[in-house]
N, C-alpha and C positions, 0 to 999 in steps of 0.2 A: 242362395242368391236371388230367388224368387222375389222377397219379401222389400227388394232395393228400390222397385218401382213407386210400395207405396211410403216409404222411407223417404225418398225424395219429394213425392207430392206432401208429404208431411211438413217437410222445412218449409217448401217454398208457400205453403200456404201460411203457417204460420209468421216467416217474417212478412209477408204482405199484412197480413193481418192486424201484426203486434203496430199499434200505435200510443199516441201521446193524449188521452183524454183524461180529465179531469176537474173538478168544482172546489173553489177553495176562498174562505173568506180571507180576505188581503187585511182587511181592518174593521175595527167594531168597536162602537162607542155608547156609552149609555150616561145618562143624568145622572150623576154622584148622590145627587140628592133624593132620588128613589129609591127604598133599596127592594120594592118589587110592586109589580103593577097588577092588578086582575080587570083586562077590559070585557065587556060583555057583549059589543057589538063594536066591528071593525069594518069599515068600510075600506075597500082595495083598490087605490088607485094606477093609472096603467099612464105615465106620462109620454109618450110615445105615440107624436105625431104625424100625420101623412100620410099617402095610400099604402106605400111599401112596408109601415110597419102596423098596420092595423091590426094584423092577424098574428101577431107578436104581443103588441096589448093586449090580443083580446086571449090569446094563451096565456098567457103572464096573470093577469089579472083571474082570470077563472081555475088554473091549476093554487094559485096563491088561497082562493078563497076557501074551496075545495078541503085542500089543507090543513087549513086553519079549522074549517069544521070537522077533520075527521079530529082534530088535537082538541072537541070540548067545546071549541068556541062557534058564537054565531059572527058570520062574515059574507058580507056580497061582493062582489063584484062590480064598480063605478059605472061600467059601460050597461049591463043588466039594468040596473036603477035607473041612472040618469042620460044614459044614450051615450054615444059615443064623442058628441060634444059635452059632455059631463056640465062643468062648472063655466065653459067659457062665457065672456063678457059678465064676468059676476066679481064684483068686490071685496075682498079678503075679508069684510064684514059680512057680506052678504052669502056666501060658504061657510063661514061658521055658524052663522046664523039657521041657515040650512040645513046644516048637517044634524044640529043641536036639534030643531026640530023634528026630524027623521028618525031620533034616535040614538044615534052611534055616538060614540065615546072615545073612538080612534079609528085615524086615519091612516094606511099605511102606503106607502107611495114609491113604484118602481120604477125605476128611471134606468133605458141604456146609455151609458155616458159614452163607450167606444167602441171600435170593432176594428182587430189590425190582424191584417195575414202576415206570416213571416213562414216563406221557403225554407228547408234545408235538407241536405243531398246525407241518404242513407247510403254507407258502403254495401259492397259486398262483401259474399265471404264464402268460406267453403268449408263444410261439415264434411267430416269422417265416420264410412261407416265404422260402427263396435266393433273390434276383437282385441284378441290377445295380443302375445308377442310376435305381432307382422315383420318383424326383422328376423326370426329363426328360419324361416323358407321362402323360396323365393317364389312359388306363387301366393300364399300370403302379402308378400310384398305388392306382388303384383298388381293381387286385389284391392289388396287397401289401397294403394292411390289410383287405380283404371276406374274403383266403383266411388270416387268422392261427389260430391253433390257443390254444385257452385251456383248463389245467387247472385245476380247483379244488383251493383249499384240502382239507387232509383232518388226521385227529386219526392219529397212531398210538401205538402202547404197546411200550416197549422193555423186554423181560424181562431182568436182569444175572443170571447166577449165580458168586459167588463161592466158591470149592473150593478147601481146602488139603490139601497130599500133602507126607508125615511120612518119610524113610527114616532105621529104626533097625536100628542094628547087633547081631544078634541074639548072639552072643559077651560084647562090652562090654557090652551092655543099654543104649544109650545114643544118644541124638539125632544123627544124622550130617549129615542135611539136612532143610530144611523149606523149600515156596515155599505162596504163593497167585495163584491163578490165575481170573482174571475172562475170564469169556464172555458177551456180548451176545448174543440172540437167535439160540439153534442151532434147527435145523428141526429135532430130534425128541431124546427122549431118547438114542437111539445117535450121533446125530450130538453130542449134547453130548459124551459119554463119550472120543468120536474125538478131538474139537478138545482136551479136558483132555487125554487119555493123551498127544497127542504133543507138546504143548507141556513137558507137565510130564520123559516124557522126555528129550526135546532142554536141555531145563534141567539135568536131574542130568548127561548126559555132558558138557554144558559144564563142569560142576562138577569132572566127573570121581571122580562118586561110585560111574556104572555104567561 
């Protein structure tokens, strides 16, 4: 009976523990008309305005680049390069123009489109210690149900963010791929940037866009 104590700390930490995290591309699209691309230089844009999410593009945009370069390729990061006002007050001429001159060959562009919490209330429940046939004696009996373990009920809040990433062909000027990418409850902002850069990788060379 000794071994009840850590039995019990056992469950309870575990259901506390166990939650809902996860990264998962919702949709993904590519140019029909490619049927594969080899860019040599990808420049990473972070469209993600204003003081609250600065450190969000500038995650996003340097785990993305990072990435990219451990997969073969060369790729910077927009805010490194060109500041954190990147392109503003510039032309749609005047960016490609720019870019074309800099080098790069594609653009790739991550964009938060949403962010929603949704509560919901986990039961409780009540685990049995192991034995055998606890109805043949009656302390048996006893035991099995004196030494059961009960957790409570608890409320938790699941944070979704949904992120879409753009790859444009900076030559054509023109949309080559796009996915969205849904992530439940990452432990920090780098950890979020982690679970998108390699989802949304592993997406394009499925595509066969890198």
């Amino acid at each position: 009976m000794r071994l009840l104590p850590f039995f019990a700390l056992y469950v309870i930490i575990l259901t506390t523990h166990t939650g809902c995290t996860s990264t998962k591309i919702n949709t993904a699209w590519k140019d029909p008309s490619i049927e594969s691309a080899t860019y040599k230089n990808i420049i990473v844009v972070g469209l993600m305005e204003g003081k609250k999410r600065k450190s969000l593009r500038l995650s996003f945009e340097e785990h993305i680049a990072e990435d990219l370069r451990t997969a073969g390729l060369k790729a910077s990061a927009s805010s490194d390069i060109y500041g954190l006002k990147s392109f503003e007050g510039q032309s749609e001429d005047e960016i490609i123009r720019r870019l074309n001159k800099d080098g790069y060959d594609a653009a790739l562009t991550i964009t938060l489109l949403d962010v929603t919490k949704e509560q919901s209330y986990v039961r409780g429940h009540v685990d049995y210690w192991p034995g055998g046939i606890y109805y043949s004696r009656f302390g048996r009996y006893y035991s099995y149900w004196y030494n059961r373990v009960y957790t409570p009920g608890y409320y938790i809040t699941n944070t979704t963010y949904l992120v879409e990433g753009n790859l444009f062909d900076i030559q054509k000027d023109r949309l080559i791929y796009t996915s969205q990418t849904e992530s439940i409850d990452p432990a920090s902002i780098d950890n979020l940037a982690h679970r998108i850069s390699r989802s949304l990788i592993r997406s394009m060379q499925e595509k066969k866009v890198l």
